[in-house]
N, CA and C atoms of all chains as a GROMACS GRO file, in nm:
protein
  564
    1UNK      N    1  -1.280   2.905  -0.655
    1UNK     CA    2  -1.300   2.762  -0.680
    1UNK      C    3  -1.205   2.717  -0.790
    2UNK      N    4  -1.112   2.649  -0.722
    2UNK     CA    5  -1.029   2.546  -0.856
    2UNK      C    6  -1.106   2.463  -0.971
    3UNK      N    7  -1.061   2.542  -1.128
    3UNK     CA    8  -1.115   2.417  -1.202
    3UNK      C    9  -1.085   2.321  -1.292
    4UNK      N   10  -1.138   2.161  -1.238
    4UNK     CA   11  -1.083   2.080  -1.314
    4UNK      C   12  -1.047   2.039  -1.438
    5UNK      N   13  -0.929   1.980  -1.492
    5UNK     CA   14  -0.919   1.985  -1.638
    5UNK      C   15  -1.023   1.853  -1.658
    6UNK      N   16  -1.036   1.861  -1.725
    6UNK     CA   17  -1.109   1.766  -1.805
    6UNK      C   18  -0.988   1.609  -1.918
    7UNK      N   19  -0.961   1.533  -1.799
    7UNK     CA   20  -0.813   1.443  -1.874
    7UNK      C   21  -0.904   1.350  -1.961
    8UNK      N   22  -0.853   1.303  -2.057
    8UNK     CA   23  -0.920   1.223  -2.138
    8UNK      C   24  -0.873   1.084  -2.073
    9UNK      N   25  -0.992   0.962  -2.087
    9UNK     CA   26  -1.002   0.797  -1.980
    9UNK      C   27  -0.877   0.734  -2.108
   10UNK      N   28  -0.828   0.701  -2.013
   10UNK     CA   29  -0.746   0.576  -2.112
   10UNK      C   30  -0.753   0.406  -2.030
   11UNK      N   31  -0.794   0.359  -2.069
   11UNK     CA   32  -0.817   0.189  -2.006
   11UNK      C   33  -0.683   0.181  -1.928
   12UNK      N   34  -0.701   0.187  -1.793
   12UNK     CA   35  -0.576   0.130  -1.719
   12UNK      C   36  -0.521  -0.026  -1.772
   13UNK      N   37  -0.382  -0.065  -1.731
   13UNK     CA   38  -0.342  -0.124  -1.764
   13UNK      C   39  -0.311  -0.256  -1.617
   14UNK      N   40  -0.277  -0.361  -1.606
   14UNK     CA   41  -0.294  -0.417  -1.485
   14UNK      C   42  -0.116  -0.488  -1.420
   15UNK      N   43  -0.041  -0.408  -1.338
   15UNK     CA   44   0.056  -0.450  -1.360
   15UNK      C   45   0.104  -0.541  -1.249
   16UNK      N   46   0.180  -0.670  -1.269
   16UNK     CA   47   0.186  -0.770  -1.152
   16UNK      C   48   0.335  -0.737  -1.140
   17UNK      N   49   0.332  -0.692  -0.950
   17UNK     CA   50   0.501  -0.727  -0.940
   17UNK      C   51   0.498  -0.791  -0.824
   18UNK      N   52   0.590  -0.833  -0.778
   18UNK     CA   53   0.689  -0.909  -0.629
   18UNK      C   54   0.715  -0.839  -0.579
   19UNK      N   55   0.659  -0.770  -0.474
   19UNK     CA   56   0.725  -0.675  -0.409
   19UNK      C   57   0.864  -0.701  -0.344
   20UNK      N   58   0.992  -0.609  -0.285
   20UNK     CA   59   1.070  -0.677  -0.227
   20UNK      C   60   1.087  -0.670  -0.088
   21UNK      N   61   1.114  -0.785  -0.080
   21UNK     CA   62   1.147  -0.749   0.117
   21UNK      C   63   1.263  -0.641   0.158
   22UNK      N   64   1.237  -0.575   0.226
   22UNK     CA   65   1.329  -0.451   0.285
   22UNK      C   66   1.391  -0.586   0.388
   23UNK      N   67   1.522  -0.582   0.402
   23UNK     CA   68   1.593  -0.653   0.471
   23UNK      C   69   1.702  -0.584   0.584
   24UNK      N   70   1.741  -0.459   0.517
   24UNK     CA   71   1.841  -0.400   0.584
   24UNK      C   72   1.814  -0.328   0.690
   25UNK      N   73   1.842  -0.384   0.813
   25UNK     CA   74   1.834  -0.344   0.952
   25UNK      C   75   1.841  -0.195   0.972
   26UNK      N   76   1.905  -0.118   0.872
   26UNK     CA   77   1.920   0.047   0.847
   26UNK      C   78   1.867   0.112   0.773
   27UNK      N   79   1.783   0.032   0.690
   27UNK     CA   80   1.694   0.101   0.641
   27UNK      C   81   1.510   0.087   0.661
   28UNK      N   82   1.540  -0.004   0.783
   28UNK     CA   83   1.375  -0.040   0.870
   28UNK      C   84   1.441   0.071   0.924
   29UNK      N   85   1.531   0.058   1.021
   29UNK     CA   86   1.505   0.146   1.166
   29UNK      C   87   1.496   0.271   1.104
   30UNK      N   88   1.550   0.338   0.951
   30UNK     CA   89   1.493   0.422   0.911
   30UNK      C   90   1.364   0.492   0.872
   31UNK      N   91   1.307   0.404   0.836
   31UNK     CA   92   1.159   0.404   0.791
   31UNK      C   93   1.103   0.374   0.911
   32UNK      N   94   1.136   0.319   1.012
   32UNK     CA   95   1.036   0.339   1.160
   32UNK      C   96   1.073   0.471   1.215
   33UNK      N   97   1.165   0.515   1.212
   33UNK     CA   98   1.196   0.658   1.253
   33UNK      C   99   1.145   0.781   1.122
   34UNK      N  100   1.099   0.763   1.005
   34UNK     CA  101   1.024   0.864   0.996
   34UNK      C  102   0.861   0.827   1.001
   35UNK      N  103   0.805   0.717   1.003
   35UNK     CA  104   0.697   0.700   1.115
   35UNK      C  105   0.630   0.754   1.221
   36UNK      N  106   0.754   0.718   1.294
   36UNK     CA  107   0.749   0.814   1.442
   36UNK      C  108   0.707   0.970   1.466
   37UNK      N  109   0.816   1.002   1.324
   37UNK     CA  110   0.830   1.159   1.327
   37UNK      C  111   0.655   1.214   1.273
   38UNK      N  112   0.629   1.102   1.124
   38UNK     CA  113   0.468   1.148   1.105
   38UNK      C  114   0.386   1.120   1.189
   39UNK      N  115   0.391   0.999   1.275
   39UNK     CA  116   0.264   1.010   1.408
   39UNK      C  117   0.285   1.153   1.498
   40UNK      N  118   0.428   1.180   1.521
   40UNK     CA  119   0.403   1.281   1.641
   40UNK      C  120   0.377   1.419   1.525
   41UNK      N  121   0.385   1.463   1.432
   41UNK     CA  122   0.360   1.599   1.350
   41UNK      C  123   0.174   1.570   1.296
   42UNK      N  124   0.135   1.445   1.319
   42UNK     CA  125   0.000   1.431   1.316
   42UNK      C  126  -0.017   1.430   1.448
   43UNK      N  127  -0.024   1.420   1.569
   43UNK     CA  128  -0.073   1.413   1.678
   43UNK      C  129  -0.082   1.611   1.712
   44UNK      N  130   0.034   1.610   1.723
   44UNK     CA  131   0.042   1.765   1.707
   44UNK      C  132  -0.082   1.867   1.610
   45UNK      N  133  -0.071   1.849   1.526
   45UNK     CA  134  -0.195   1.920   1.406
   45UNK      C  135  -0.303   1.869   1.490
   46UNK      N  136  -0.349   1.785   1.559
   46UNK     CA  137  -0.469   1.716   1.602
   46UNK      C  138  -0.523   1.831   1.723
   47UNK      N  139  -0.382   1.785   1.786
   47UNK     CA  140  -0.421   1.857   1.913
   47UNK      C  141  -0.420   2.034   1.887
   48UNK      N  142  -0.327   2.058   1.782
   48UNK     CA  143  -0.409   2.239   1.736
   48UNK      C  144  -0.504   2.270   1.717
   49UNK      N  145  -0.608   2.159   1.614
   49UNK     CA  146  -0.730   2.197   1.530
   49UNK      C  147  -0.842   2.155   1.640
   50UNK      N  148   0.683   2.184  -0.392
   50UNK     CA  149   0.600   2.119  -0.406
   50UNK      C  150   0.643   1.985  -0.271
   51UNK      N  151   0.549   1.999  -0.220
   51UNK     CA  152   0.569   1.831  -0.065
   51UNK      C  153   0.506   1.743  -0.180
   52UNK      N  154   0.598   1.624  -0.095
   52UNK     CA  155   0.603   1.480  -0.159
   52UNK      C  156   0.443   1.423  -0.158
   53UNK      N  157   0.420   1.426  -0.087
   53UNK     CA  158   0.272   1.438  -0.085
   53UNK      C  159   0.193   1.472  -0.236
   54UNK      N  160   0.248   1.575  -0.316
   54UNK     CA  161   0.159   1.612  -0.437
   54UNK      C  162   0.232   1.596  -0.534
   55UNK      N  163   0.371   1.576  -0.562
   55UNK     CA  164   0.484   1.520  -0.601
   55UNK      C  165   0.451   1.323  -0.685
   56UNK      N  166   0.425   1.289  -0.537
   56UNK     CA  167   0.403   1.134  -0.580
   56UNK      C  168   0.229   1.074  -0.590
   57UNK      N  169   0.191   0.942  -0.684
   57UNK     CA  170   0.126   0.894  -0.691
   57UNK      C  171  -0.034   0.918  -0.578
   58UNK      N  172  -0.105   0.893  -0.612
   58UNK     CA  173  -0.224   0.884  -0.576
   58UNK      C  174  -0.313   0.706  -0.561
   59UNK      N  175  -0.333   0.663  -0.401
   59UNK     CA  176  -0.332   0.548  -0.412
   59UNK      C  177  -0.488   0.579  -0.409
   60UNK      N  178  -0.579   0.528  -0.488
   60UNK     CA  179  -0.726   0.573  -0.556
   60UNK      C  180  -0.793   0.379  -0.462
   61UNK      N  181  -0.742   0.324  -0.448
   61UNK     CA  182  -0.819   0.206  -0.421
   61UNK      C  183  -0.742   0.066  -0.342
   62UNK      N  184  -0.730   0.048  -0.250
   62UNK     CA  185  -0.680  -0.069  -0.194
   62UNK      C  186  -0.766  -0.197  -0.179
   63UNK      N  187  -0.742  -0.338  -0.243
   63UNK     CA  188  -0.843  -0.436  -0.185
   63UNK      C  189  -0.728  -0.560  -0.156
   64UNK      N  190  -0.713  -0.592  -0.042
   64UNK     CA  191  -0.653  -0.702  -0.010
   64UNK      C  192  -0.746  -0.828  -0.059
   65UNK      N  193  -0.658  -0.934  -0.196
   65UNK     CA  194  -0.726  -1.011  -0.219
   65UNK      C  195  -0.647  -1.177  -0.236
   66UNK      N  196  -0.680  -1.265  -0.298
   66UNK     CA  197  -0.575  -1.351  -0.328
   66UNK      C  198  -0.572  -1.394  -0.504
   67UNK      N  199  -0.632  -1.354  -0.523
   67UNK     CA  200  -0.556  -1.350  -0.686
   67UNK      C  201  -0.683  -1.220  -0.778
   68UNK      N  202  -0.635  -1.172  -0.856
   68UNK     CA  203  -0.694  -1.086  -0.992
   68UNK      C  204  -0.669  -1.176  -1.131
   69UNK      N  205  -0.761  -1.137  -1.179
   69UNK     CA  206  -0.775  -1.202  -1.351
   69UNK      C  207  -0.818  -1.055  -1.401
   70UNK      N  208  -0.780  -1.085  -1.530
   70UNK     CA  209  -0.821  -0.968  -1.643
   70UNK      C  210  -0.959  -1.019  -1.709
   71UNK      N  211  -1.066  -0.974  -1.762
   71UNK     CA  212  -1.163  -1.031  -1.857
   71UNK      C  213  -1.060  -1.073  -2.001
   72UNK      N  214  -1.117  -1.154  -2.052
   72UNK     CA  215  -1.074  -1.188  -2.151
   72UNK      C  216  -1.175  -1.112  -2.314
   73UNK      N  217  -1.262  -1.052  -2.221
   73UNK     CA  218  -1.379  -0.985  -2.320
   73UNK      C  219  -1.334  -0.835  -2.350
   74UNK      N  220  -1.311  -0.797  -2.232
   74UNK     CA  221  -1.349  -0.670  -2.213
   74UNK      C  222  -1.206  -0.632  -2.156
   75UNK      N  223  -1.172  -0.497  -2.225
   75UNK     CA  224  -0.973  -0.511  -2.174
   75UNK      C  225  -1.028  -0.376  -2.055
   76UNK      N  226  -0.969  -0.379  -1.943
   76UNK     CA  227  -0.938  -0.330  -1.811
   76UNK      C  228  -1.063  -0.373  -1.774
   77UNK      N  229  -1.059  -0.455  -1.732
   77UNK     CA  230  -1.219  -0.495  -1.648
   77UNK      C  231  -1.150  -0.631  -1.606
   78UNK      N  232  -1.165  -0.625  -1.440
   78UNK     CA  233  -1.067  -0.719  -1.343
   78UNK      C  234  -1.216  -0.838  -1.253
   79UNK      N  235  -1.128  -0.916  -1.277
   79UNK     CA  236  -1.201  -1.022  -1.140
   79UNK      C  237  -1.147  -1.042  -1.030
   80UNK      N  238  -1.201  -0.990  -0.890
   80UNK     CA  239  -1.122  -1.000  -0.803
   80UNK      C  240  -1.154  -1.150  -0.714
   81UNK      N  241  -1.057  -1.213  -0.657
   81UNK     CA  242  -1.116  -1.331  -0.581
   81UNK      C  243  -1.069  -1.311  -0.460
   82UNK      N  244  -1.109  -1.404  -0.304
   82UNK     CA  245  -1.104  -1.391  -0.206
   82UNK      C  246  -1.084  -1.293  -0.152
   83UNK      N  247  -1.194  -1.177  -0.172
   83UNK     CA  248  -1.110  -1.047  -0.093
   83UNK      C  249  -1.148  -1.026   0.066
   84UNK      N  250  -1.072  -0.982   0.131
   84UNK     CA  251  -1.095  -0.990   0.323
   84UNK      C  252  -1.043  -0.872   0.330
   85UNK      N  253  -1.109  -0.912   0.425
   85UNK     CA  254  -1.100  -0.827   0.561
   85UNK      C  255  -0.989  -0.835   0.701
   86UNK      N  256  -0.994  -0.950   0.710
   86UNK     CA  257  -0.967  -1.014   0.781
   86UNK      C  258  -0.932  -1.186   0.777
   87UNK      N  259  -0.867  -1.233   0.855
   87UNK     CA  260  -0.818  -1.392   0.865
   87UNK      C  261  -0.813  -1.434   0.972
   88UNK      N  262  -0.871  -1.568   0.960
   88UNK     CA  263  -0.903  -1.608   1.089
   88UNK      C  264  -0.803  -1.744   1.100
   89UNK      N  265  -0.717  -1.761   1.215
   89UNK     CA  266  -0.629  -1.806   1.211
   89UNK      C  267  -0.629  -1.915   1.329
   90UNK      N  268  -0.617  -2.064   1.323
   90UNK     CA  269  -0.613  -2.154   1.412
   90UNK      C  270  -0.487  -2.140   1.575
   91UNK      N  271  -0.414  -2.035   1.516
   91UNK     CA  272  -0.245  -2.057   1.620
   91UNK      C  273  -0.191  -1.921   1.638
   92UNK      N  274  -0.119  -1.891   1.671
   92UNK     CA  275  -0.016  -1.803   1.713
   92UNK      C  276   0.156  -1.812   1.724
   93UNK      N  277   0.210  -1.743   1.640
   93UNK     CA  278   0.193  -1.665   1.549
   93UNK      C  279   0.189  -1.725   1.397
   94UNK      N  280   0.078  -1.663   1.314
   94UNK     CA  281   0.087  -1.748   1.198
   94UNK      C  282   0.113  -1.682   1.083
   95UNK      N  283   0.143  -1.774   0.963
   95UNK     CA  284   0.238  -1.734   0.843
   95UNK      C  285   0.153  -1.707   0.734
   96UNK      N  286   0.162  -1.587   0.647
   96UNK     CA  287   0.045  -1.642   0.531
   96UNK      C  288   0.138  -1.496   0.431
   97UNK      N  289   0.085  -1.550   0.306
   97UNK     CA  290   0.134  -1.416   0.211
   97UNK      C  291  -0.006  -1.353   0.210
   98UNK      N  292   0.038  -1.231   0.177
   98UNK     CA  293  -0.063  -1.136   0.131
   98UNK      C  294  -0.070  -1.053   0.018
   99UNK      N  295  -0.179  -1.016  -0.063
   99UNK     CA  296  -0.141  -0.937  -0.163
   99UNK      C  297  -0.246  -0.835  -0.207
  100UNK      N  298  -0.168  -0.751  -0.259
  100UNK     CA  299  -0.249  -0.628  -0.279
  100UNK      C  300  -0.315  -0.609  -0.385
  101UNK      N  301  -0.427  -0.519  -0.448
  101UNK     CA  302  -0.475  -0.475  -0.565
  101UNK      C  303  -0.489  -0.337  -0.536
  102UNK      N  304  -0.400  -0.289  -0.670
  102UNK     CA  305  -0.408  -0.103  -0.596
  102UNK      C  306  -0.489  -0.063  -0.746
  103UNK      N  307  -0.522   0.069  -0.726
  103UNK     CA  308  -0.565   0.164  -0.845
  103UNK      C  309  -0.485   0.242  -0.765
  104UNK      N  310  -0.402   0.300  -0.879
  104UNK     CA  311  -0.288   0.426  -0.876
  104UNK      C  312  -0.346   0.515  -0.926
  105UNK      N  313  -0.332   0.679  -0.921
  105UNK     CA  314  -0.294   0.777  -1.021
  105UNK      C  315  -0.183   0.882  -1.001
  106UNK      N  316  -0.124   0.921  -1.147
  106UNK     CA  317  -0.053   1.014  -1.111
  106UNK      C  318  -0.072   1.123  -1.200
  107UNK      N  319  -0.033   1.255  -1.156
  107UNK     CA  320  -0.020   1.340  -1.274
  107UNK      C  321   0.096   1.365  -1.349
  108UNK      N  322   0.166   1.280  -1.294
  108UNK     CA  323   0.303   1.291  -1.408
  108UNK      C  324   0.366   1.186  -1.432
  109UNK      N  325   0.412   1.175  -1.555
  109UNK     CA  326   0.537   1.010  -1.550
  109UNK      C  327   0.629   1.027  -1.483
  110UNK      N  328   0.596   0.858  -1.509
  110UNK     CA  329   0.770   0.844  -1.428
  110UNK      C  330   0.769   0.744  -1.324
  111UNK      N  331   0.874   0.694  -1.267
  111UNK     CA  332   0.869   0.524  -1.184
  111UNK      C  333   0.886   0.605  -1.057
  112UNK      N  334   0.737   0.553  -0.987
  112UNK     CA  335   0.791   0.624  -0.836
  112UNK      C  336   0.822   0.474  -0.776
  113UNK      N  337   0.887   0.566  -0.648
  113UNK     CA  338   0.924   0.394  -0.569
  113UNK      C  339   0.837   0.382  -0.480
  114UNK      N  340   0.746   0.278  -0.470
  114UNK     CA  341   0.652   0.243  -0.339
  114UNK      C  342   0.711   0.162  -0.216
  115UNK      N  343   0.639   0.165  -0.138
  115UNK     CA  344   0.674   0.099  -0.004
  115UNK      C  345   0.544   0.094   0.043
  116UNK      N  346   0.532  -0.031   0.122
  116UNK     CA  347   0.412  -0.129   0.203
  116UNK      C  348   0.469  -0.205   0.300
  117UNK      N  349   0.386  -0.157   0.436
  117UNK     CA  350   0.453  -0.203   0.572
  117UNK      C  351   0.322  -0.229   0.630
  118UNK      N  352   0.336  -0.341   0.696
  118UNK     CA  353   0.209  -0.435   0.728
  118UNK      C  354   0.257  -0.382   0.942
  119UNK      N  355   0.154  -0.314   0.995
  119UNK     CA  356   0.202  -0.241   1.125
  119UNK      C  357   0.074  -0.307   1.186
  120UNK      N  358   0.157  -0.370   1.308
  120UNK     CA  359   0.102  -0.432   1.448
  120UNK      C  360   0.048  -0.285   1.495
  121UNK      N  361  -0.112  -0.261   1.512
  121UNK     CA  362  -0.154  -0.190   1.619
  121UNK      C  363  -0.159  -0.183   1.758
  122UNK      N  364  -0.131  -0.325   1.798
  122UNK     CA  365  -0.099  -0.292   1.899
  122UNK      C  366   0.005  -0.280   1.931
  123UNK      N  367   0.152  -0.312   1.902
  123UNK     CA  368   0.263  -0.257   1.961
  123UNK      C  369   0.338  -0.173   1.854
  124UNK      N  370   0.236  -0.093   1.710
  124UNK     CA  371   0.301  -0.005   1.642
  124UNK      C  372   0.449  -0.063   1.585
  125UNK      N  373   0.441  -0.152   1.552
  125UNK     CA  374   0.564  -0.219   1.536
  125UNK      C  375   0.545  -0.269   1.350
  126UNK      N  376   0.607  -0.290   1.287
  126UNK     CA  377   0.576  -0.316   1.171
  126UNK      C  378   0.637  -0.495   1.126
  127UNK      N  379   0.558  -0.537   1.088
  127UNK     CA  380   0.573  -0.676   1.060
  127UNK      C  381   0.589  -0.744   0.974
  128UNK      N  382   0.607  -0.625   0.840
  128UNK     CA  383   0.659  -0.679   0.711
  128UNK      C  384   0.687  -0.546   0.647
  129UNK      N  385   0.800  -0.519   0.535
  129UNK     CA  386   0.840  -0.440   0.532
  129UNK      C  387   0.901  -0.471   0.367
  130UNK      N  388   0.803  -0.434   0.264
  130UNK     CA  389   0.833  -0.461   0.112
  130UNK      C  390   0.827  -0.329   0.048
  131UNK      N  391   0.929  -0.325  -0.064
  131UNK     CA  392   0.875  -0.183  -0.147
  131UNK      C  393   0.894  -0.248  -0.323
  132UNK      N  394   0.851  -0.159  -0.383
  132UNK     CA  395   0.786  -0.202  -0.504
  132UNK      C  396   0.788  -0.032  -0.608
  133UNK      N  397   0.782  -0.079  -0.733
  133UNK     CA  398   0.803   0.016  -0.839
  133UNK      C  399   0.668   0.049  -0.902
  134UNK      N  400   0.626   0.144  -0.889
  134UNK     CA  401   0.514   0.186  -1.002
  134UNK      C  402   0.526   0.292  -1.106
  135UNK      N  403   0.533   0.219  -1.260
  135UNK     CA  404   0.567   0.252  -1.357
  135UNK      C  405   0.491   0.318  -1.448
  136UNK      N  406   0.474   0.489  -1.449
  136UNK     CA  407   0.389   0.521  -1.522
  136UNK      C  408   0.446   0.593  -1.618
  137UNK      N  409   0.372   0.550  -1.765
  137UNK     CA  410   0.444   0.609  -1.843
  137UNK      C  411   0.403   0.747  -1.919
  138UNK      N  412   0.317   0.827  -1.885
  138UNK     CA  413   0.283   0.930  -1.876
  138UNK      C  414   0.176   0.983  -1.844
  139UNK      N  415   0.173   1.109  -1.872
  139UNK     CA  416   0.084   1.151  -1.733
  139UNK      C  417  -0.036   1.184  -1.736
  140UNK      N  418  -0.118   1.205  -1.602
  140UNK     CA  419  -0.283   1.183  -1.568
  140UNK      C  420  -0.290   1.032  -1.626
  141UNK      N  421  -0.203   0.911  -1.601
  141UNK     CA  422  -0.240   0.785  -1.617
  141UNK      C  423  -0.330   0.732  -1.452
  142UNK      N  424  -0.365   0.650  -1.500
  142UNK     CA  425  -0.403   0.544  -1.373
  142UNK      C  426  -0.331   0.411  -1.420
  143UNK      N  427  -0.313   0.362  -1.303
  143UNK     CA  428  -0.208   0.232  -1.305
  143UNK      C  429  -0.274   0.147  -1.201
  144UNK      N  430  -0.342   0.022  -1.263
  144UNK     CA  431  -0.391  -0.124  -1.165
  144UNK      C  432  -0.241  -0.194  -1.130
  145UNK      N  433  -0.240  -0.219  -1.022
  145UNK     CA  434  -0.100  -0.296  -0.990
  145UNK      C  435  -0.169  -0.407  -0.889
  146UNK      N  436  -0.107  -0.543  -0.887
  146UNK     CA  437  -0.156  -0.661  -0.824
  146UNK      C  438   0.001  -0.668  -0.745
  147UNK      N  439   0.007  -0.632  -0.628
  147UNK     CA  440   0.160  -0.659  -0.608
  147UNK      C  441   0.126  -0.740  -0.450
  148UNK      N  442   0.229  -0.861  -0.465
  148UNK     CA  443   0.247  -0.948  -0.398
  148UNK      C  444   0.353  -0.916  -0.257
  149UNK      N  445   0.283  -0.921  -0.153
  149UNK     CA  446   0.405  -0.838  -0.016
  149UNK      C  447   0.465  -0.989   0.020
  150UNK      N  448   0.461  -1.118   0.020
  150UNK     CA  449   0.515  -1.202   0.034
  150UNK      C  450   0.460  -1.260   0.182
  151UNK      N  451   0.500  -1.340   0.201
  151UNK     CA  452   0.470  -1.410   0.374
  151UNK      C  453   0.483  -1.326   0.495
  152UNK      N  454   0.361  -1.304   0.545
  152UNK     CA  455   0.355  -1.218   0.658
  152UNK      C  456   0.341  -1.300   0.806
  153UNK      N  457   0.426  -1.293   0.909
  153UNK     CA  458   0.439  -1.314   1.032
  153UNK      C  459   0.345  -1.228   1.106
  154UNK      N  460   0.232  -1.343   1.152
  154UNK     CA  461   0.152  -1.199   1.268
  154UNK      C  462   0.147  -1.268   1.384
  155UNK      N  463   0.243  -1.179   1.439
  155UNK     CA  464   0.238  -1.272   1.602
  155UNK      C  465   0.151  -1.250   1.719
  156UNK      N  466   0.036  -1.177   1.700
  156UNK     CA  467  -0.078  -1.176   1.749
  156UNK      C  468  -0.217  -1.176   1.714
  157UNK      N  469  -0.323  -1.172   1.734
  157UNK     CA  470  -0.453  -1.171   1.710
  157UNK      C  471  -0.459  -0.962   1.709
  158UNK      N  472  -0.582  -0.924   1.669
  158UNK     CA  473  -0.595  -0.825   1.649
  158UNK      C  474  -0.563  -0.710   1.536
  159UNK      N  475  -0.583  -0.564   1.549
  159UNK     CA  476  -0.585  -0.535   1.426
  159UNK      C  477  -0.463  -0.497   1.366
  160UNK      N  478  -0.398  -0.472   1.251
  160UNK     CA  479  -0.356  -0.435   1.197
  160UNK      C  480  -0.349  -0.354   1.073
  161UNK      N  481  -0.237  -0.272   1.044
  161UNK     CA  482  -0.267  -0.130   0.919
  161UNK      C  483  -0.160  -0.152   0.820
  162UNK      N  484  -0.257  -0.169   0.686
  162UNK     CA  485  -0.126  -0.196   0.562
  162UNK      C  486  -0.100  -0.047   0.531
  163UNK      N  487   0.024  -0.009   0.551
  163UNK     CA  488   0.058   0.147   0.468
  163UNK      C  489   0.083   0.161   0.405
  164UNK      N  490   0.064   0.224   0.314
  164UNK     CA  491   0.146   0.252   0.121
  164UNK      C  492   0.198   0.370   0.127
  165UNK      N  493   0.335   0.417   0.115
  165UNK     CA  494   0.352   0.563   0.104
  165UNK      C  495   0.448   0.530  -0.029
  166UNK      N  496   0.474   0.662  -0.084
  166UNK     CA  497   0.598   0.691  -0.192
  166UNK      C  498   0.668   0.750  -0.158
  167UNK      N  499   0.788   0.756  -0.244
  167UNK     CA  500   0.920   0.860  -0.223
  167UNK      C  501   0.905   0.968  -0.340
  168UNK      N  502   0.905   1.094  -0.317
  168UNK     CA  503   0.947   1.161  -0.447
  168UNK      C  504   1.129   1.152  -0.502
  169UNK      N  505   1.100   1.186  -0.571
  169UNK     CA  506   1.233   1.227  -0.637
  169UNK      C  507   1.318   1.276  -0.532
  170UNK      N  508   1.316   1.416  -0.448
  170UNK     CA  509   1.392   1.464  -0.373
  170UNK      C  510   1.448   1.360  -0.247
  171UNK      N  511   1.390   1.229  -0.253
  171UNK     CA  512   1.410   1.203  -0.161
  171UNK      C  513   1.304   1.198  -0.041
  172UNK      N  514   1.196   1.296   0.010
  172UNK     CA  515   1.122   1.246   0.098
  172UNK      C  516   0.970   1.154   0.056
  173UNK      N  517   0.861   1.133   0.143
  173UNK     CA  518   0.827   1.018   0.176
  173UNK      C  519   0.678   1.106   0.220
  174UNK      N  520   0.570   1.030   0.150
  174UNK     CA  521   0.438   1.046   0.175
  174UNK      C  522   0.353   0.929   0.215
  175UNK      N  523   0.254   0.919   0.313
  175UNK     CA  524   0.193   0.790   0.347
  175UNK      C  525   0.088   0.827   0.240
  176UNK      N  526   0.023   0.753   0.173
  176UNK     CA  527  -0.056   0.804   0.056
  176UNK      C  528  -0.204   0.708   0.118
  177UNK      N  529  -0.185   0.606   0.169
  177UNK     CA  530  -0.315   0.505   0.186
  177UNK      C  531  -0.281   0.406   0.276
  178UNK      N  532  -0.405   0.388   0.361
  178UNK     CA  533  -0.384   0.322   0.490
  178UNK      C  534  -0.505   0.154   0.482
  179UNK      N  535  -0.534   0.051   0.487
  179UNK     CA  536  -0.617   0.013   0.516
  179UNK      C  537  -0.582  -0.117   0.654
  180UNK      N  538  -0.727  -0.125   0.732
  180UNK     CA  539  -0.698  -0.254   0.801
  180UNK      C  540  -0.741  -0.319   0.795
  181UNK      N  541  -0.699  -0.457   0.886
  181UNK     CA  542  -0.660  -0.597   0.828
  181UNK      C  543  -0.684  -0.607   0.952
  182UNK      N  544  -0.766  -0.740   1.048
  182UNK     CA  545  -0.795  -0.810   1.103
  182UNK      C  546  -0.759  -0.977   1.158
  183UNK      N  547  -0.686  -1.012   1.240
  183UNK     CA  548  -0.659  -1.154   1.263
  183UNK      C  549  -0.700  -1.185   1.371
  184UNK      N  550  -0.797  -1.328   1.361
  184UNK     CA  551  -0.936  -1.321   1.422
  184UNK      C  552  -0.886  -1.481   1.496
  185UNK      N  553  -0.876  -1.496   1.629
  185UNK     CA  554  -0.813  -1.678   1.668
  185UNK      C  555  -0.926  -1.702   1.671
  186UNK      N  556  -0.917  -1.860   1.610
  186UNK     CA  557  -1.047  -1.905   1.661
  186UNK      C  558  -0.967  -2.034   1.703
  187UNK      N  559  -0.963  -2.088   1.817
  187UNK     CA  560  -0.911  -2.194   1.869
  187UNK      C  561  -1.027  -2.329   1.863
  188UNK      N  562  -0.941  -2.465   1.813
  188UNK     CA  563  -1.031  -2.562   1.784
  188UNK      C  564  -1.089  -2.592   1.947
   0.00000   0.00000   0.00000
């Protein structure tokens, strides 16, 4: 059994940003292509277990 | 070490439309309009959306986030923002209110906000999933 440290609480802090729009046509079709790759390496593990 | 244990820990998602801080009591938040879902007169319709996360990490340091708002039914993604979370050292938790901007949903039905990070090396963990609902109600 792993055991936990014990971290001391510190009051989070609350931070506001703008997220930015991803715009570049090469870097969606990137990020939809490793998507793809985690649905099918999760479909796979599914269908093992 | 996979990116996965590498990057941030997304501890809490609430899609809302604005957060306040107490003015009494320091980290103690008011959340307003929070959904589930939106119910929308037309097709396809426009609206911003925004997030309230609880982060943790066990180590400092600025990871880079990313949030992609994905059509379930055609798996297609319909907004596509990334964002910085700045921690400045470690076993912190980090509240972040981050704004994904105007979202296009060109259908009724459900949809999945994803949050993943990048580590350092370069790869990419989905860390937190929630869904989101757009409900027609025609006059």
């Amino acid at each position: 059994v792993s055991k936990k440290t014990d971290v001391p609480f510190k009051i989070p802090r609350l931070v506001r940003v703008v997220a930015e729009e991803i715009t570049d046509p090469a870097e969606r079709a990137a990020i939809d292509r490793l998507r793809r790759r985690r649905k099918r390496k999760l479909a796979q593990q599914r269908k093992k277990s | 070490m996979s990116a996965a244990a590498l990057t941030p820990r997304v501890r809490t998602i609430v899609i809302c439309d604005d957060v306040s801080a107490s003015l009494t009591e320091e980290g103690v938040f008011t959340l307003e309009g929070v959904r589930y879902h939106l119910t929308v007169s037309s097709l396809p319709w426009r609206r911003g959306l925004d997030l309230f996360l609880l982060l943790s990490s066990a180590r400092q340091g600025e990871y880079s986030g990313r949030v992609l708002v994905i059509s379930e039914r055609t798996d297609k993604a319909v907004r596509y923002v990334k964002f910085l979370a700045p921690f400045d050292e470690d076993n912190q938790l980090l509240v972040m209110y981050v704004e994904l901007g105007e979202c296009v949903f060109p259908h009724a039905g459900q949809y999945s906000i994803e949050i993943s990070f990048s580590s350092g090396t370069g790869s990419d963990a989905l860390k937190g999933e929630h869904p989101f609902f757009i409900v027609l109600h025609e006059e």
